[in-house]
N, C-alpha and C positions, 0 to 999 in steps of 0.2 A: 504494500500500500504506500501511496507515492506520500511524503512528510509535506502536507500545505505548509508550512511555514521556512520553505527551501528555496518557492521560488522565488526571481523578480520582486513580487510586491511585499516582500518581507523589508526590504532594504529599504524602501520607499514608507512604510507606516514607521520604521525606525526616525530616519530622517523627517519626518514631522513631526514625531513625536520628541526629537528634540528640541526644532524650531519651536513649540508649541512651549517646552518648558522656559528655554531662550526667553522668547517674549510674558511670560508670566514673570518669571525673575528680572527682568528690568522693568516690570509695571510695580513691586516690591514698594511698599513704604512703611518709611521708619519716624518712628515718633522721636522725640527730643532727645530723650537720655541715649537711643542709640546712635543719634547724630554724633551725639558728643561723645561717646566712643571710640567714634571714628575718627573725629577732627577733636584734637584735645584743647578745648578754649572754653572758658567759664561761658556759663548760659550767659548772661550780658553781652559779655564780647558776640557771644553767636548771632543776639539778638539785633545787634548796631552794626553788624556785618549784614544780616539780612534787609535791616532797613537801608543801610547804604549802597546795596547790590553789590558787595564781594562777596557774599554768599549767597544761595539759593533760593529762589520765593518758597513759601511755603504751601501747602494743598490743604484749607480747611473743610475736616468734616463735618464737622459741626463747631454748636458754639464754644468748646472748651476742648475741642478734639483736632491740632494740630499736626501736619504729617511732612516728608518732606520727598519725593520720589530717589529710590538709591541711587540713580543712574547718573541724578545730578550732583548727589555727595561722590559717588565715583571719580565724575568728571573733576569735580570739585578737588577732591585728594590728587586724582590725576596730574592735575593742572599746577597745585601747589606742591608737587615732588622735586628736588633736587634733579631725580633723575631725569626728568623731562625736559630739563631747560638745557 
C-alpha cells in the first residue's frame, strides 16, 4: 500500500505550514515588562522614547491593555546592535 504522505504534496503542506507559523510569530505581541526585557531601559525612559519616536508606537487593546508588535522590538534591537552599524 503506497505511504500518502510520500508524495509531492507532503512537501508543499510542510512549506505552508511553516509560512503559516512564520506569519503568526511576527503578528506576536508583547506587553510592557516583556518589552523591557528585551530593550533594558526603565519604563520612563521607554515611555519618552515612545512618545518621541525612537521607539515603537504602541497597539492599544483596550483601555488599560497596552501591546507592542515583536517584529518592531526586533527591528528595534536590530537596529540599535553594534553589530549592524
Amino acid at each position: 500500500m503506497p505511504d500518502p504522505f510520500r508524495d509531492s504534496g507532503d512537501y508543499s503542506i510542510q512549506l505552508e505550514s511553516h509560512r503559516l507559523t512564520t506569519a503568526i510569530n511576527s503578528l506576536s505581541l508583547l506587553r510592557l515588562p516583556d518589552v523591557l526585557q528585551r530593550v533594558p531601559v526603565s519604563r520612563a525612559t521607554w515611555w519618552a522614547g515612545v512618545k518621541s519616536g525612537k521607539f515603537p508606537a504602541s497597539v492599544k487593546l483596550g483601555p488599560r491593555t497596552t501591546c507592542w508588535r515583536s517584529v518592531d522590538i526586533d527591528k528595534l534591537i536590530a537596529s540599535l546592535s553594534p553589530e549592524t552599524k
